[in-house]
N, C-alpha and C positions, 0 to 999 in steps of 0.2 A: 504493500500500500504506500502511495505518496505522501511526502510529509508536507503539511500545511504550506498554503502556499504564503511567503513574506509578507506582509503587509504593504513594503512602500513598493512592493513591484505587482500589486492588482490596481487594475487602471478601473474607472470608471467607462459605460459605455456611452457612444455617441448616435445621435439620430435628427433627423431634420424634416421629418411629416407626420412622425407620430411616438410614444413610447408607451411602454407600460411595464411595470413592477412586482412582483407579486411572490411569497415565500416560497411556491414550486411551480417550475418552467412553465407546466400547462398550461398555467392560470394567466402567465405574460402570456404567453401563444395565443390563447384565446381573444385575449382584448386585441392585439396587434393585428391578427386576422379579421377582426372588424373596422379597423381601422382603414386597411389596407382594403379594403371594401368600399372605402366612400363611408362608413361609422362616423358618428360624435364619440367624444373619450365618456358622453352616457351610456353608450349605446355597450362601445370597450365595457365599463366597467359591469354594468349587466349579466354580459357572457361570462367574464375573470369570476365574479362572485359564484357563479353557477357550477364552475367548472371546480373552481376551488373548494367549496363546498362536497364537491365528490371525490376530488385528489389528495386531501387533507381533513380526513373524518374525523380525525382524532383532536382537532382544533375549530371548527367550525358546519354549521351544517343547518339546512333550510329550516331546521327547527328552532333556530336562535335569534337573534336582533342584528341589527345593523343601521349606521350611520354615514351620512354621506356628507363632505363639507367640499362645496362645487365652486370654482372659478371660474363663471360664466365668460358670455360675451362680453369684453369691454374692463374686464376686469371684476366686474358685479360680485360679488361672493351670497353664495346661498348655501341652502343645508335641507339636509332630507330627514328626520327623525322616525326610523322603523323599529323602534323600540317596544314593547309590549306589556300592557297593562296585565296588574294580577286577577286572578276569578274575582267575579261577584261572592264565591262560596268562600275564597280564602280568606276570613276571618280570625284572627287570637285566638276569639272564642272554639270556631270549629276546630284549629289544632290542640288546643286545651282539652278538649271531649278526647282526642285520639292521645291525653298523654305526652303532649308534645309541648313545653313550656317555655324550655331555656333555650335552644336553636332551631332550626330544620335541617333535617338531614341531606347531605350534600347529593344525596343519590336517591333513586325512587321516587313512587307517583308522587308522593307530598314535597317532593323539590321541582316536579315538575308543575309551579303553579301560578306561571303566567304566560298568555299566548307568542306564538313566534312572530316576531314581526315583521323579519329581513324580510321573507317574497313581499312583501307591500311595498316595501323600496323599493325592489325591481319593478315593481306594478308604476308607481311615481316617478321614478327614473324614465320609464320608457314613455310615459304621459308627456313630462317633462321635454323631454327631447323630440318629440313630435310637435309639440305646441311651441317652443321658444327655438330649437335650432335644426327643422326642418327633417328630423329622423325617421327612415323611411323601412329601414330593419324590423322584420317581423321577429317576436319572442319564438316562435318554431325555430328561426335564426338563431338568435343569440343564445339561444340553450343547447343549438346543436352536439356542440362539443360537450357538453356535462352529459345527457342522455349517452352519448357512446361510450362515454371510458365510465359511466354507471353499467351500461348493460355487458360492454365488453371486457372491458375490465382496468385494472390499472397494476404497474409494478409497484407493489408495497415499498414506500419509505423508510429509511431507516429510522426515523423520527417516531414514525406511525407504528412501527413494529417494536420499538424500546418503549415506548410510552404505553402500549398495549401491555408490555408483560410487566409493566412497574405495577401497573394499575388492575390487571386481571384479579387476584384476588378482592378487592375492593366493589368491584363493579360484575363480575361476571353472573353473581344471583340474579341480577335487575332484570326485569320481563325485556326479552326481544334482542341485550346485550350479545350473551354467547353464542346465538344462532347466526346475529349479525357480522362481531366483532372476531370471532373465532371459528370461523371456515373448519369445519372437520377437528373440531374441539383443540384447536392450537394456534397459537399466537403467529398471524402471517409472518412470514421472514422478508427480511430485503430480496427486493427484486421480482416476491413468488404474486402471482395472479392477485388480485383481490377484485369482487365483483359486487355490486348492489342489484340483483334487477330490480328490486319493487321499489328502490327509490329513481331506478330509469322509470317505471311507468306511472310512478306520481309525479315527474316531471316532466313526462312528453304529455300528462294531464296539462301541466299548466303551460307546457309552451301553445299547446291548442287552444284550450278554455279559457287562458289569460291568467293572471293572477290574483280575479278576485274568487276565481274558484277555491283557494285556500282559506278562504275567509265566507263567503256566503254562497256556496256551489254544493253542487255531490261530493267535491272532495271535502271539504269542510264539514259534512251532515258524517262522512267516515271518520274521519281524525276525531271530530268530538265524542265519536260513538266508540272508536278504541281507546281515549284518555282517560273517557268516565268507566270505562270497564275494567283498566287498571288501576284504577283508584284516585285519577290527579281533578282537583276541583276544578281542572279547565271547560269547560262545555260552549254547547255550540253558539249560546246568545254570547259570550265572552268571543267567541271569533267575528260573529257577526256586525259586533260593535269595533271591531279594532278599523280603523285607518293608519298610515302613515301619515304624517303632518312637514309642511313647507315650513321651514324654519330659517330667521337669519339667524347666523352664527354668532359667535361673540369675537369681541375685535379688541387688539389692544394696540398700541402705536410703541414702538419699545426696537431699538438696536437700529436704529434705520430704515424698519422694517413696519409693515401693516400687518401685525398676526393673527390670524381667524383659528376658533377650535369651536367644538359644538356646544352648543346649550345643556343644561340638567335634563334629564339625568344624569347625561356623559360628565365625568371628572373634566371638558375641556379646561375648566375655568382654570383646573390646577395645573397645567399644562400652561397656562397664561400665565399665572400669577409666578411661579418658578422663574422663567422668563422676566418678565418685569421685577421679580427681588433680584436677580440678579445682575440686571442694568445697573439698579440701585449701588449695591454692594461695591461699585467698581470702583463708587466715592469714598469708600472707604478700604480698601484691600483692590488692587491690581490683579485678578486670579488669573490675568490673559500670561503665566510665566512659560504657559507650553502647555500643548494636550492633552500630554501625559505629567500631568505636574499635580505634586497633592495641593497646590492653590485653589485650582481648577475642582476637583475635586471635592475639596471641603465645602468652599462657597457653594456648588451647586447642593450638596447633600443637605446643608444649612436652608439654604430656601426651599428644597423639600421637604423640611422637616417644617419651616412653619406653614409652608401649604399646606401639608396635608391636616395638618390642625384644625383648618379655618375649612376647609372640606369638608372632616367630621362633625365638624357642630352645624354646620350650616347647608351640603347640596344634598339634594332629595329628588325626586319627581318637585318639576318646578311650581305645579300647582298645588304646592305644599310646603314653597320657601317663604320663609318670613322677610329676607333682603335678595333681592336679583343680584344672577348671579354677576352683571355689570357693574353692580356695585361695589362687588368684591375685587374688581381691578379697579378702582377710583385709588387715583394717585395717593392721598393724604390716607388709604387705609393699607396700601403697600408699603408705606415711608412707616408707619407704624406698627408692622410688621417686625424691621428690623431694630428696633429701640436698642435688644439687648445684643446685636450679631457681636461674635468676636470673630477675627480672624485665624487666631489661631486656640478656639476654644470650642470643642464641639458640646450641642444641647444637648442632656441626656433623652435616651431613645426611650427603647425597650417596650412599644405597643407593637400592634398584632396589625400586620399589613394581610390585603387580600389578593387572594392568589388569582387566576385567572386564565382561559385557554383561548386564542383571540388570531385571526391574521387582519393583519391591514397589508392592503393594494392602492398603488397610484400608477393613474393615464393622463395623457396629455396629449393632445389632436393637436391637427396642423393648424388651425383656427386659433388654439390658445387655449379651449376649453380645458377642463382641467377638476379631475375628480380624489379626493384623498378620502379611502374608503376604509370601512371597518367591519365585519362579522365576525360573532362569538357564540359559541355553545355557556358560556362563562370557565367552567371547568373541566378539563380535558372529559371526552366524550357525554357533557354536560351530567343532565340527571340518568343515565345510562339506558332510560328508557326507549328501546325502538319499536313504534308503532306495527303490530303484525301483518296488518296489510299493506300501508303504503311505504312503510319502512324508511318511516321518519324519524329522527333522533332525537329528542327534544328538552332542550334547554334547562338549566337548573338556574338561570340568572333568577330567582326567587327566594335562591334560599340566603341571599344577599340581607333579604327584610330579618328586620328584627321583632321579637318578639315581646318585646318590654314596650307598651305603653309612651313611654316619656321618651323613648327613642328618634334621633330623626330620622330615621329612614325605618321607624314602625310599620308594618304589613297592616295597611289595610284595604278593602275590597277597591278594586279600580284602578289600583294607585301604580305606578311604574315605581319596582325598583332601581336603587343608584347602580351607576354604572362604569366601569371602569375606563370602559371603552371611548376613546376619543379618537380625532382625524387630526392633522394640523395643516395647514396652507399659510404662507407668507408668499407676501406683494412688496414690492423693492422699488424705491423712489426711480431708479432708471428704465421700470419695463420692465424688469424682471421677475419670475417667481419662482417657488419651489412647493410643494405637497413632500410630507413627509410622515413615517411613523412605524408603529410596531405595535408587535402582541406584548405581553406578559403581568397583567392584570397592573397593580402599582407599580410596578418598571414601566409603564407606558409614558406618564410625564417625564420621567424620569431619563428615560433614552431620547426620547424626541429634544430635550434641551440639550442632550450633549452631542448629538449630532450636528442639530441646529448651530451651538457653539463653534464647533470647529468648522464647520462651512464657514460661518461669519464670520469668525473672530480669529481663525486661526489657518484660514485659508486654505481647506482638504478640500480635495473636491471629493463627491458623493460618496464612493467605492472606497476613499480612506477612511472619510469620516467616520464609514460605519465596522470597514474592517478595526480600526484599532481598539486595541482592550476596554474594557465598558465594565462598570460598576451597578450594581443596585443597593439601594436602602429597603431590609427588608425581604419580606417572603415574594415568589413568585409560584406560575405553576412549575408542580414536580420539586417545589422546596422547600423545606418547614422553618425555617428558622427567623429572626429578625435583625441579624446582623449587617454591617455592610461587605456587600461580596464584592470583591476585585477577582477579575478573571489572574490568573496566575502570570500573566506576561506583564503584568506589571512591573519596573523596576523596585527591587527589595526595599532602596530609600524610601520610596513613596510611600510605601507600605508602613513602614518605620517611623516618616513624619504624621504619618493619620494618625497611628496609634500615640503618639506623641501628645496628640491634641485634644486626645479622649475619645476618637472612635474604636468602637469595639469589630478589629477587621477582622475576616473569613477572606480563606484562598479557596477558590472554585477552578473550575477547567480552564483550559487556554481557551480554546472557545465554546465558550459554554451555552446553553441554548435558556438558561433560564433567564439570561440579560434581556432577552428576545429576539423577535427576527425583526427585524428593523430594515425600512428600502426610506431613497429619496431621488427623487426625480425634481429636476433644473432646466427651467426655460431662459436663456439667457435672452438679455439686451436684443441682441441679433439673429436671433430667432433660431439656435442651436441647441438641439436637446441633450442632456447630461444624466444619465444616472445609475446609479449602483442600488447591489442588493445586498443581505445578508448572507456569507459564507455558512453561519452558523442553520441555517435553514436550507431546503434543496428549492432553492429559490433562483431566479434569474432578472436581468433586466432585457428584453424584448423591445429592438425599434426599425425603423424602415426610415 
């Protein structure tokens, strides 16, 4: 086997009518082939989520949410919210009756219990680009590619097939898991066959019947009638009611830069606010001393540490915040943020971050259009539940709510759980943009600023940014613990100076998969496209 390739000798890739991003090749292929079609990067992103969805089961799937944060014409920025509300049935009270008090469990029907909402984004997305940028692509089209490598099959990942036997005891009782997940009662291997058909024929359902069949069709009247019959309080007037919602983003002005990330429930805000404490910080501590520098390093972990504070008390389903979440980037409550930052004194840690199982995908058309997308099961093959007929996997992002009352992100009937998942897009005073981002539940903020950093501030382009060593604050999926992890290629100083300063550091892999998979794509000034993927993922960047 070949040894890792260098860091300063992976280039990023280049293109100049179309790109697209995505954790594994197909899912680039897919969008690029629409592209390459006369497609908008809607139309791209469509297909990539579809196909992604079937090539990477283990991380996302049409039973989960998704987010979309779009660079229209003109530079417009918009936002797609496919997120999904909990049952009518899921009540406190109803899990109290079953004995359910202090959590919900991460797996089975009672975690499956709130509706999927990502095909509505497809359904809005393709509304969307028919009505503002002329898209002419039928969804028979754009799912093409997901139904074949559903029905015919796909080379198991090595991602797909390590994650499957970490997780096999944990999940393999859950109704529809082992019949689904374990081909001939054993864990696929790299390379070997893996096939879905019954989730190709609830897909070639919807590329025909559209995508409101998942919501108020035959297929919808089935899924609610397999959910109720394994136990999950989802039922059919809960699909019935779901929409996806046109959302503007949230915007901050910070580095030279115009930053968009998504509204509540998504954590965009903390994705913003990291970013803007960290402009902050520069008045006070220089952290620009190198990439790999523990300046760099400390200052970012420091303003995650007080973002994620003002998160916890404060983002929920937004029709349940007490302050918007625009208000939480107003200058005079970020400046107050830092009162107590030291440079070289780290805040004691020690809370309990959330894990999460997540791909984000970016396209960019010859137009300019421009899409930074997200799909989540929430935890790796979510509540393990797979529907027996249409052989849908579906989601545990529910078991997120809490079960105390005075909680902010209390379970109650309707209400969208918080979300970890965000998109990110930056606008550049010359013309210029970039879509960027990653899986890995709270590593999400957390990656998209240090990438973002070293594009800006430290001049990588795409492909370095994201290959060089990367840290998290905290647990991710596939890891328990709350420490800070540096991938191991760090130099030993850096290591040395953290702990110096009072962070409590863990050495993890060289490259490790729990930092996440992280892509960025770059529309330059002159109309040149740029972008790299994560090595750590079997991921590519796709352009023409």
């Amino acid at each position: 086997m070949a040894a890792p390739q260098r860091v300063d000798t992976m280039q990023s890739l280049y293109g100049t009518r179309g790109m697209a991003v995505a954790p594994h090749s197909l899912a680039a292929q897919s969008a690029v082939d629409v592209l390459r079609e006369g497609g908008n990067a809607l139309e791209a992103m469509i297909a990539a989520a579809a196909t992604i969805a079937v090539v990477y089961p283990h991380m996302n799937s049409i039973g989960g949410d998704g987010f979309w944060v779009i660079r229209g014409p003109n530079g417009v920025p918009g936002g797609i919210d496919a997120s999904g509300r909990s049952a009518r049935a899921a009540t406190r009270q109803a899990y109290a009756q079953r004995g359910i008090t202090g959590s919900i469990a991460f797996r089975g029907a009672q975690a499956a219990l709130t509706v999927a909402g990502t095909v509505s984004g497809w359904g809005a997305a393709h509304r969307l680009s028919q009505q503002s940028l002329g898209g002419r692509l039928p969804l028979s089209r754009l799912l093409g590619d997901a139904i074949h490598h559903a029905r015919s099959g796909i080379p198991t990942t090595l991602s797909q097939s390590a994650l499957t036997a970490a997780k096999r005891a944990d999940i393999e009782h859950v109704p529809g898991f082992a019949e689904t997940f374990l081909p001939g009662g054993a864990v696929p291997q790299p390379g070997q066959w893996f096939k879905q058909p019954r989730l190709a024929t609830t897909l070639q359902r919807i590329a025909h019947k559209g995508t409101d069949d998942f919501y108020r069709g035959a297929l919808a009247r089935q899924m609610a009638a397999e959910l109720q019959a394994l136990g999950s309080p989802v039922a059919l007037e809960d699909l019935k009611a779901h929409h996806a919602s046109l959302v503007d983003p949230l915007t901050l002005n910070a580095h030279g830069a115009r930053l968009h990330n998504m509204v509540p429930p998504s954590q965009g805000v903390v994705s913003l606010m990291i970013l803007g404490l960290m402009e902050r910080m520069l008045k006070v501590q220089d952290w620009r001393q190198g990439t790999e520098s523990a300046a760099f390093v400390h200052a970012q972990v420091e303003a995650t540490k007080r973002a994620f504070k003002v998160r916890d008390a404060h983002v929920t389903d937004r029709a349940f915040m007490k302050l918007q979440a625009q208000d939480l980037l107003a200058p005079a409550f970020l400046d107050e943020l830092l009162a107590d930052y030291d440079p070289q004194r780290a805040l004691p840690w020690g809370r309990r971050t959330d894990p999460g199982d997540t791909i984000w995908m970016g396209v960019i058309d010859r137009h300019g259009v421009a899409v930074s997308f997200i799909q989540s099961i929430y935890h790796e093959f979510g509540s393990g539940i797979v529907l027996p007929e249409t052989g849908v996997n579906w989601q545990n992002r529910g078991c997120s709510f809490s079960l105390q009352p005075e909680h902010i992100n209390t379970l109650e009937p309707c209400k969208k759980p918080f979300h970890t998942l965000n998109a990110a897009l930056a606008q550049f005073g010359d013309g210029g943009f970039m879509v960027y981002g990653t899986m890995g539940g709270d590593g999400q903020p957390q990656t998209q600023a240090t990438i973002f950093n070293r594009a800006r501030h430290f001049g990588d382009h795409p492909q370095l940014a994201i290959s060089r060593p990367r840290w998290l604050l905290g647990r991710t999926w596939g890891n328990a613990s709350d420490t800070l992890k540096l991938e191991s290629r760090w130099a030993p100083e850096v290591v040395t100076q953290l702990r110096q300063w009072g962070h409590e550091v863990e050495t993890i892999g060289a490259w490790d998969e729990a930092v996440g998979h992280a892509g960025m794509l770059v529309r330059h000034p002159n109309g040149v496209l740029e972008g790299g993927f994560d090595p750590r993922s079997n991921g590519a960047v796709a352009a023409f």
